[in-house]
C-alpha positions as a Python dict, from the first residue, in 0.01 Angstrom:
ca = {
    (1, 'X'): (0, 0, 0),
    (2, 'X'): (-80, 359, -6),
    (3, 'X'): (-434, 448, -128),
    (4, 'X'): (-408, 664, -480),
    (5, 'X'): (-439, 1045, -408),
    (6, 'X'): (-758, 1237, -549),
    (7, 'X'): (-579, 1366, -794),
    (8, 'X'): (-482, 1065, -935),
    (9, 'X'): (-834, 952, -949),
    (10, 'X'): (-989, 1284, -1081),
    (11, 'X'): (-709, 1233, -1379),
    (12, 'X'): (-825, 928, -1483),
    (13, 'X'): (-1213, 995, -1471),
    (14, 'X'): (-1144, 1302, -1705),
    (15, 'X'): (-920, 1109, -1938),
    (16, 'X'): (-1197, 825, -1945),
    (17, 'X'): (-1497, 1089, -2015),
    (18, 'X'): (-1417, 1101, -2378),
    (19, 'X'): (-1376, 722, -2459),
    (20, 'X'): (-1736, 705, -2262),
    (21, 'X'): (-1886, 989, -2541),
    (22, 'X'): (-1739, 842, -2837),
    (23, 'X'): (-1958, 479, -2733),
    (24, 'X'): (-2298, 472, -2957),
    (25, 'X'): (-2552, 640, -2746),
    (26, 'X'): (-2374, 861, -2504),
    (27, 'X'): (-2408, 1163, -2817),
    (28, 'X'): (-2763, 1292, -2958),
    (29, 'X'): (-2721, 1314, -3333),
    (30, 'X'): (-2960, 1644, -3453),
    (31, 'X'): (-3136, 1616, -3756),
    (32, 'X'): (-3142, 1920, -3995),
    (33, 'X'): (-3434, 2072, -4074),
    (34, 'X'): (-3625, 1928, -4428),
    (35, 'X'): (-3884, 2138, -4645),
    (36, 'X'): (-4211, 2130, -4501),
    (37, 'X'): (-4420, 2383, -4720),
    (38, 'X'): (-4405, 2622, -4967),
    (39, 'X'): (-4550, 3009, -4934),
    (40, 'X'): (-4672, 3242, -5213),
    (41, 'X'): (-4446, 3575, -5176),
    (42, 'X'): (-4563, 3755, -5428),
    (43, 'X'): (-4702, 3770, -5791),
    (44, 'X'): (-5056, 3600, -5733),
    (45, 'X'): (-5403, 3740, -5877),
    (46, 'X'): (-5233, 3915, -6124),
    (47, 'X'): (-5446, 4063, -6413),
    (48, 'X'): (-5291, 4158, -6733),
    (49, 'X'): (-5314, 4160, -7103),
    (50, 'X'): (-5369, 3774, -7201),
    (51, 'X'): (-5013, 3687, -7423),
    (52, 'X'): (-4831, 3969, -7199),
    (53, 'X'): (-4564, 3889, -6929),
    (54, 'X'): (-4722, 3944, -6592),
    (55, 'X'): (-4595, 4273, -6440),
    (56, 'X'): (-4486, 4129, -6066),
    (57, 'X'): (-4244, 3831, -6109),
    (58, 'X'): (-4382, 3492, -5887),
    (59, 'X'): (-4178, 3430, -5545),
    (60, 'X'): (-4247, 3134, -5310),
    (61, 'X'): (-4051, 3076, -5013),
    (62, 'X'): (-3946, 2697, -4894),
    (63, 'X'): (-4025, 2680, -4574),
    (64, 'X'): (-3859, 2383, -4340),
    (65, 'X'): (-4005, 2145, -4088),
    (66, 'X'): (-3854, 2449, -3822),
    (67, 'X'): (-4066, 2670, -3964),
    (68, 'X'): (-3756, 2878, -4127),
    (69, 'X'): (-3668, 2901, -4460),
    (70, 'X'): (-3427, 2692, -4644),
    (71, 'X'): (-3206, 2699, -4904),
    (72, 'X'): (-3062, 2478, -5223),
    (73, 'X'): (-3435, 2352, -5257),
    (74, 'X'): (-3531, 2284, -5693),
    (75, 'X'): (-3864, 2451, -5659),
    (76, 'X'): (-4045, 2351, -6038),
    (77, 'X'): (-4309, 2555, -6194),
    (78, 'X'): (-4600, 2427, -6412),
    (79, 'X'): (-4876, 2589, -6627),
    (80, 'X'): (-5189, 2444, -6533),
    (81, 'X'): (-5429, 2668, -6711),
    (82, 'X'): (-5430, 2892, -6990),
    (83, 'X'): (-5102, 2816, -7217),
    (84, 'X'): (-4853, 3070, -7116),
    (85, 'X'): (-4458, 2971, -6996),
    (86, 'X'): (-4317, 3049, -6694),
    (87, 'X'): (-3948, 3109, -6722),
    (88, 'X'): (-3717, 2958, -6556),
    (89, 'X'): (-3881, 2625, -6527),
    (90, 'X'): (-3707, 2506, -6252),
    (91, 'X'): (-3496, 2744, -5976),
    (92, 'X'): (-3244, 2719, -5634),
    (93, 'X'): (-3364, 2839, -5347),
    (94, 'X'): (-3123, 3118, -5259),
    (95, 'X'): (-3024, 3201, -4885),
    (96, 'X'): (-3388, 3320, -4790),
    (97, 'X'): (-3572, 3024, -4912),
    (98, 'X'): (-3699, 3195, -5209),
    (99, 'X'): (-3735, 3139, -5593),
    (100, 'X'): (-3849, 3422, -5842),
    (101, 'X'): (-3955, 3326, -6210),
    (102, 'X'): (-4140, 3515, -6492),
    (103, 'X'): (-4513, 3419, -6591),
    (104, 'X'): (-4601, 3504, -6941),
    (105, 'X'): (-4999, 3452, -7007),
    (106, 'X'): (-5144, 3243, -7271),
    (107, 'X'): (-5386, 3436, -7520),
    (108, 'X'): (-5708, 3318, -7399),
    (109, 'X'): (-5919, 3566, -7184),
    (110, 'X'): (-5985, 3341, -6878),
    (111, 'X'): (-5840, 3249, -6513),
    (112, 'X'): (-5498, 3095, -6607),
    (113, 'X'): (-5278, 2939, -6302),
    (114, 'X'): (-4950, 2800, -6234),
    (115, 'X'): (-4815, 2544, -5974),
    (116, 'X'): (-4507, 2569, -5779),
    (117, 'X'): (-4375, 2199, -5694),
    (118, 'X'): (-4071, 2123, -5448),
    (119, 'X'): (-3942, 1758, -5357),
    (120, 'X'): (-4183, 1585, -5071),
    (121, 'X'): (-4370, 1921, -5055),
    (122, 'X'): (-4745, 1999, -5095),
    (123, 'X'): (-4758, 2174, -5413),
    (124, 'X'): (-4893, 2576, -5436),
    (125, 'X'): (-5115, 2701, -5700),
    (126, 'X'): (-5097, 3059, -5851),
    (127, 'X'): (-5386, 3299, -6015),
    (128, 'X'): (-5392, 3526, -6262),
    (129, 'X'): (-5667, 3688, -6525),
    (130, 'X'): (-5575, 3716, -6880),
    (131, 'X'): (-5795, 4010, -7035),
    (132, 'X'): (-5838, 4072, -7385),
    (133, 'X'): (-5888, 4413, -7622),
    (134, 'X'): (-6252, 4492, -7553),
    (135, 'X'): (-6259, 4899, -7547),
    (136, 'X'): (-6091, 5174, -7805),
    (137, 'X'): (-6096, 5515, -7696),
    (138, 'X'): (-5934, 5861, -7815),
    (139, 'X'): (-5721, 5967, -7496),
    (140, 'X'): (-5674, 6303, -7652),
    (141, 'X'): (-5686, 6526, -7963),
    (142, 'X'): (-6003, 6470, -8001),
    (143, 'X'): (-6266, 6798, -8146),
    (144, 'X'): (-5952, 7018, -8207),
    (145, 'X'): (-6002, 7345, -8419),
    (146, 'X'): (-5688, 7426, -8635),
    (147, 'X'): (-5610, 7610, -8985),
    (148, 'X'): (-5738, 7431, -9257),
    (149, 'X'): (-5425, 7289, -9479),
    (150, 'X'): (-5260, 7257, -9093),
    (151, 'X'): (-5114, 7054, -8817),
    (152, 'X'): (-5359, 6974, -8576),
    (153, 'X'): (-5169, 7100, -8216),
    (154, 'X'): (-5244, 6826, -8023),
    (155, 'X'): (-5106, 6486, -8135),
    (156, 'X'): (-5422, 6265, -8162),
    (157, 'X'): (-5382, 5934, -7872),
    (158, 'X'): (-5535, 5618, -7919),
    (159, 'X'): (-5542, 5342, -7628),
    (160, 'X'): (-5652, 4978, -7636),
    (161, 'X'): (-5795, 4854, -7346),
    (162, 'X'): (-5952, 4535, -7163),
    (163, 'X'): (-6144, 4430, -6902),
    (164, 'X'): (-6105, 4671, -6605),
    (165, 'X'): (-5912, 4931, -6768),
    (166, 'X'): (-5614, 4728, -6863),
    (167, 'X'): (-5407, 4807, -7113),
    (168, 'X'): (-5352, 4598, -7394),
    (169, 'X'): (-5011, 4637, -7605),
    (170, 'X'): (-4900, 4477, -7916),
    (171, 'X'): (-5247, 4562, -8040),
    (172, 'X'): (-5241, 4745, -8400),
    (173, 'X'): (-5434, 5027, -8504),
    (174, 'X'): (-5571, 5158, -8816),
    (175, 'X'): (-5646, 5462, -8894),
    (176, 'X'): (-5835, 5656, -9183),
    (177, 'X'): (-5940, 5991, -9371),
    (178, 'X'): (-6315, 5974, -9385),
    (179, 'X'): (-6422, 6360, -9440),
    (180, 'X'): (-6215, 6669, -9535),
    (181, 'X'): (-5872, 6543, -9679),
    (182, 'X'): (-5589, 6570, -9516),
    (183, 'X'): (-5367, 6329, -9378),
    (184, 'X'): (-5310, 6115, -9041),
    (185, 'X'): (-4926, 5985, -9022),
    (186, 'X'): (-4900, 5669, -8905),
    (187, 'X'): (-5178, 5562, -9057),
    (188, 'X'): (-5082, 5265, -8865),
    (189, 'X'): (-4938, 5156, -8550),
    (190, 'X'): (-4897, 4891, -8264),
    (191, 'X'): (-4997, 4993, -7906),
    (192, 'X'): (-4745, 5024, -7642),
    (193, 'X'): (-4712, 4941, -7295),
    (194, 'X'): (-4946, 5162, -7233),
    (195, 'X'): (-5206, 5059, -7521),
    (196, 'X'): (-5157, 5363, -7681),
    (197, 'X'): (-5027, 5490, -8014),
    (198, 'X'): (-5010, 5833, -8141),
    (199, 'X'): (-5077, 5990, -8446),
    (200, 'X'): (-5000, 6323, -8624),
    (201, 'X'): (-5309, 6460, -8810),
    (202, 'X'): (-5277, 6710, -9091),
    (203, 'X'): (-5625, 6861, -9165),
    (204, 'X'): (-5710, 6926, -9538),
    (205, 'X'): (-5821, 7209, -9756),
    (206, 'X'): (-6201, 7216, -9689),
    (207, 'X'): (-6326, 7386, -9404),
    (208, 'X'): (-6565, 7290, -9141),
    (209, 'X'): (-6584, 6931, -9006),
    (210, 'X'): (-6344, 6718, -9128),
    (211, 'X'): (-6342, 6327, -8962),
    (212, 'X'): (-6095, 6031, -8940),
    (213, 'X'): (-6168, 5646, -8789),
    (214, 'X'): (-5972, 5422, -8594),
    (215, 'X'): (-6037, 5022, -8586),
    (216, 'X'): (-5840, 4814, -8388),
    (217, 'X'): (-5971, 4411, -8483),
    (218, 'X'): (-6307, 4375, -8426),
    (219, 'X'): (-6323, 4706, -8234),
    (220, 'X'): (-6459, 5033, -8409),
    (221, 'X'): (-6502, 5271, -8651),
    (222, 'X'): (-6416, 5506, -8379),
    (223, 'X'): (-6473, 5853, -8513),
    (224, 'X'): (-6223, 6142, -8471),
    (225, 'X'): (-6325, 6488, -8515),
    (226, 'X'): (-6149, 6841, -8614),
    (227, 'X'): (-6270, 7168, -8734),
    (228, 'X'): (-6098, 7347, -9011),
    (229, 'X'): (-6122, 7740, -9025),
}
């Protein structure tokens, strides 16, 4: 009998290659990458007005066991420190690994911190410093010299501050007549983003110095100064 041509044979060794693969063991089965870590983005040691929303929202980044960052990971926050909410509680990771949520202080005047937590992964802790109203100070307006019975030119500005020179909003001010007549309108008024309020001063009749305060809680008399010619 003739002996089959190579042809023959090299057809059957390729249609046999596949049945060989599709044996247990002849394929290598490639595990995907699982979260390994989490990294702060942004957002921590923050300082702001305690009871105030932090300016910079927190981002952390899941990282995976590649070192690249993954996606569809329920990264939860938690206040540890401080009172405060974080909001949302729990978030996704979106295509770059990365969740972004809103930290709102609590009122005291300390270190507060939050936690990021993902499934099987080392938990990250966040910073920030809650400041409360220690300073009142006239920004401007302040020693004007106007007609008596007048406008002063310059609206009078009031700011709130903390510790380092942060402002403090939602803080109200009073304000008060204390020499000369006249009027101040509003007599009072909550603080902006800024800290700051403004107020219109009318002098009164009597010439010379005439002199207004400002409290703001514990802080004050401040006293505000015009002369009336």
């Amino acid at each position: 009998m003739p002996s089959p041509r190579p042809t023959h044979l090299l057809a059957v060794l390729f249609t046999a290659v596949p049945t060989l693969l599709a044996f247990p063991g002849c394929t290598k089965t490639v595990e995907p990458p699982t979260a390994s870590r989490l990294s702060i983005v942004q957002g921590h040691f923050q300082t702001a007005a305690a009871g105030t929303q932090l300016l910079t929202p927190v981002v952390l980044r899941v990282l995976g066991t590649d070192g690249a960052p993954i996606a569809k990971i329920p990264v939860s926050f938690n206040v540890l420190a401080g009172g405060g909410s974080v909001d949302p509680g729990t978030v996704v990771s979106d295509a770059n690994g990365e969740v972004k949520a809103r930290w709102t202080l609590g009122p005291a005047a300390q270190i507060q911190t939050l936690t990021g937590v993902a499934p099987g992964v080392e938990p990250v802790t966040l910073s920030a410093n809650g400041v409360v109203a220690s300073e009142l100070t006239v920004v401007q307006g302040n020693n004007q010299t106007a007609k008596a019975g007048t406008a002063l030119t310059v609206q009078i500005v009031l700011r709130v501050t903390g510790g380092a020179n942060v402002p403090i909003p939602g803080q109200t001010i009073g304000l008060a007549i204390t020499g000369g007549g006249g009027s101040l309108s509003p007599v009072s008024a909550v603080t902006n983003a800024l800290g700051e309020v403004t107020v219109r001063w009318t002098l009164g009749p009597q010439l010379g110095l005439q002199t207004a305060t400002a409290t703001a809680g514990a802080l004050g008399p401040l006293a505000i100064t015009a002369i009336a010619n």
